[in-house]
C-alpha positions, 0 to 999 in steps of 0.5 A: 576347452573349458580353460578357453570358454572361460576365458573368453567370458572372462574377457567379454565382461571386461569389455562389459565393466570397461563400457559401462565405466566409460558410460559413466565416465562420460555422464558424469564428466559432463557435470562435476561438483566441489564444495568448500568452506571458508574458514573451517575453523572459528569461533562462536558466531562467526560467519562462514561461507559455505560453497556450491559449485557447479561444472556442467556443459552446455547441454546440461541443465540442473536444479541447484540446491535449496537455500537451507541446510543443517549441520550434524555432529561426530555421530551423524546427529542433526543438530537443533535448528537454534545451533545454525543462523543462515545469514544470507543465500546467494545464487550467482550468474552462470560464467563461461569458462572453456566450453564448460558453464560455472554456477555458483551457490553461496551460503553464509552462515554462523555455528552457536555451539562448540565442537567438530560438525560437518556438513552433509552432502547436498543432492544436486539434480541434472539431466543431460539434454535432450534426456528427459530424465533427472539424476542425482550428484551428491556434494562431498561432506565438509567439516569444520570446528567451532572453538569457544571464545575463552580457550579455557572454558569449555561447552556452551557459551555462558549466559550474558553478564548483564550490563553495567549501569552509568549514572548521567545527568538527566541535562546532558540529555535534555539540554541538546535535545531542547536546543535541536528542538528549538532549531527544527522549530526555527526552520519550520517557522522560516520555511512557513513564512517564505511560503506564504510570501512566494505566494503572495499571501500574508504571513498570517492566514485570514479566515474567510467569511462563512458562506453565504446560506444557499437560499440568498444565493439562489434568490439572488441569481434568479433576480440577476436572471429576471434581469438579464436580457436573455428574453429580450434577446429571444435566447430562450435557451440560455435562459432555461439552462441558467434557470436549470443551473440556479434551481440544481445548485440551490438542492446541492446546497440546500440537500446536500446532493450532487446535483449538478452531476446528475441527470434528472431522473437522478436527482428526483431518485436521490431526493426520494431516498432522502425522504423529501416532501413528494411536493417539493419533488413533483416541483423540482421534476417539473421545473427541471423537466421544463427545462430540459425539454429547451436544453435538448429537444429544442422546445420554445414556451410561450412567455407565459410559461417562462414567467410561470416557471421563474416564479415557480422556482422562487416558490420553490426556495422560499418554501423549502429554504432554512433559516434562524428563528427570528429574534423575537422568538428566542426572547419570547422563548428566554422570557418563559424559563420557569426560574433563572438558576434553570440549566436551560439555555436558548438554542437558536433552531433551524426552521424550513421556510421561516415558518413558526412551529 
C-alpha cells in the first residue's frame, strides 16, 4: 500500500516538473537570443563587431540593450574603461522572417590590451502581451583574444617612437602656396568686375556726396509746399499731411528718432526721454496735433491757421537746426591762441540754430 501511494506521487510530480518544463518551454520558445563575435581573434586595435540578436514573436515586446558594455579578463575582473574603444552602436530595423521578427544590435569595437577576455552576458528584458510583466533573457558570454602586434613582444604595447624629422626647403612650401594665392586673387578680381558690369555699375565704386543736413532739407520742402497749389485747390488735407510728413522727418534726422513710424503721443514720449527743450516739444505736439486733427477727424482751418502753422514749422527748423560755426568765428578763435608752438587746434563745433555761445 505505501509502495503504491508513493508511486502515485511520485507520478504526479512528473506530471508537475513536465508541465512546468513545457510552461517554460513555451515562454521562452517565444523569444530567443544569439550572439556572436566576428573575429574573435585580433590584433591590438582592430575592430570587432559584437552582435545581439533577437527572435521574438509578434506579440512579444523587448527592450534591447544598451549601447555600452565592458570586457572582463580570465578572472571575472572588469577591465579599466581605457582598455574598450566602442567605436560605433547600430540598432537595426526589425525583419520578418517565417512568423517570427529579428532584431538585430551591432556594436563595433577595438581591445587596447593583449591577452583572453570575454564578453559577459547582457540582460535583454521582454514581456509576452497582453502580460504586463518584464522578465529577463540573458546572452551567452563570448570570448576573444587579443595577440600583440610583434608575435615576440609580450604585455602591453610600447610607447610611440617619436617621428622622424625631414628636412625641406622652406620654397617648396612657399612658392605653390603664393602661386594658389595669387589665382584665388585673380578669380576674386574676375568675378568682382563682372559683378559690377551685370549691374551696370562701373568697375570702381563712386562715393556718394554726404547728405544733405536735415534742416535744408526740411526748409526746402516746405518752400515746395508754400508753393504747391494744394490750397489753391481747396485739398486741405494733402496739405496737412505733407506738412505732417516734413515736420516728422526733419526730428528723425534732426533727433535721430523713428518718427514717421510712430504715433503722436510717441514721439512727444520719445522727445522727453531724450531730454528735448519742453518748448520745442509743446511746438511739435501742437503743429502734429493740427495736423492730425485734418488727417482723421476731418477738420477743415481757416486759412489763417494754415499759414500761422507753415511759419510755425519753419520757426521750428530754424531754432532747433544744427550747423558749423561760421568762418569768421573760427579765425577770431585761431587769431586768440596765446603762442603758435601751443598744441592746440581749432575745432569746427556744432551750435543749435546758428547761434553764437
Amino acid at each position: 500500500m505505501k509502495r503504491s501511494i508513493a508511486i502515485f506521487l511520485g507520478f504526479i510530480l512528473i506530471i508537475v516538473i513536465r508541465g512546468s518544463q513545457v510552461f517554460s518551454q513555451s515562454d521562452q520558445g517565444s523569444v530567443s537570443i544569439e550572439t556572436k563575435a566576428e573575429p574573435t581573434t585580433v590584433k591590438i586595435g582592430d575592430l570587432i563587431t559584437f552582435s545581439v540578436i533577437i527572435s521574438r514573436g509578434e506579440n512579444v515586446e523587448i527592450e534591447p540593450p544598451g549601447a555600452g558594455f565592458t570586457l572582463v579578463d580570465s578572472a571575472g575582473m572588469q577591465l579599466p574603461d581605457d582598455a574598450l574603444n566602442i567605436r560605433d552602436y547600430k540598432f537595426h530595423e526589425p525583419e520578418k522572417v517565417d512568423q517570427k521578427v529579428i532584431e538585430r544590435v551591432d556594436y563595433i569595437f577595438s581591445p587596447f590590451l593583449i591577452g583572453r577576455f570575454r564578453i559577459p552576458p547582457m540582460t535583454v528584458r521582454y514581456r509576452v502581451l497582453p502580460d504586463s510583466a518584464f522578465k529577463n533573457l540573458a546572452t551567452e558570454p563570448l570570448e576573444i583574444v587579443v595577440e600583440s602586434l610583434n608575435p615576440s613582444e609580450t604585455g602591453d604595447i610600447r610607447d610611440i617612437k617619436p617621428p622622424l624629422e625631414i628636412e625641406r626647403d622652406i620654397w617648396e612650401t612657399i612658392v605653390p602656396f603664393l602661386v594658389a594665392l595669387g589665382g584665388i586673387l585673380v578669380v576674386v578680381i574676375i568675378i568682382f568686375i563682372v559683378k559690377r558690369l551685370s549691374a551696370g555699375k562701373s568697375i570702381f565704386p563712386k562715393f556718394d556726396k554726404p547728405p544733405r543736413p536735415p534742416h535744408e532739407v526740411a526748409l526746402e520742402a516746405l518752400d515746395n509746399l508754400r508753393q504747391s497749389g494744394y490750397l489753391a485747390e481747396g485739398n486741405v488735407k494733402e496739405y496737412y499731411i505733407q506738412l505732417s510728413d516734413i515736420i516728422r522727418r526733419y526730428i528723425e534726422g534732426r533727433y535721430f528718432i523713428i518718427a514717421l513710424e510712430m504715433t503722436t503721443q510717441q514721439l512727444i514720449d520719445n522727445l522727453n526721454q531724450d531730454r528735448v527743450e519742453s518748448e520745442v516739444v509743446d511746438t511739435v505736439q501742437d503743429l502734429l496735433t493740427v495736423c492730425d486733427m485734418v488727417k482723421f477727424a476731418k477738420f477743415i482751418p481757416k486759412s489763417e491757421a494754415t499759414e500761422i502753422a507753415t511759419s510755425t514749422a519753419y520757426d521750428l527748423v530754424q531754432k532747433t537746426k544744427l550747423v558749423l560755426e561760421n568762418e569768421q568765428k573760427t579765425e577770431e578763435a585761431e587769431s586768440e591762441t596765446p603762442e603758435a608752438g601751443d598744441d592746440a587746434e581749432p575745432v569746427a563745433e556744432l551750435t543749435e540754430g546758428g547761434d553764437e555761445k
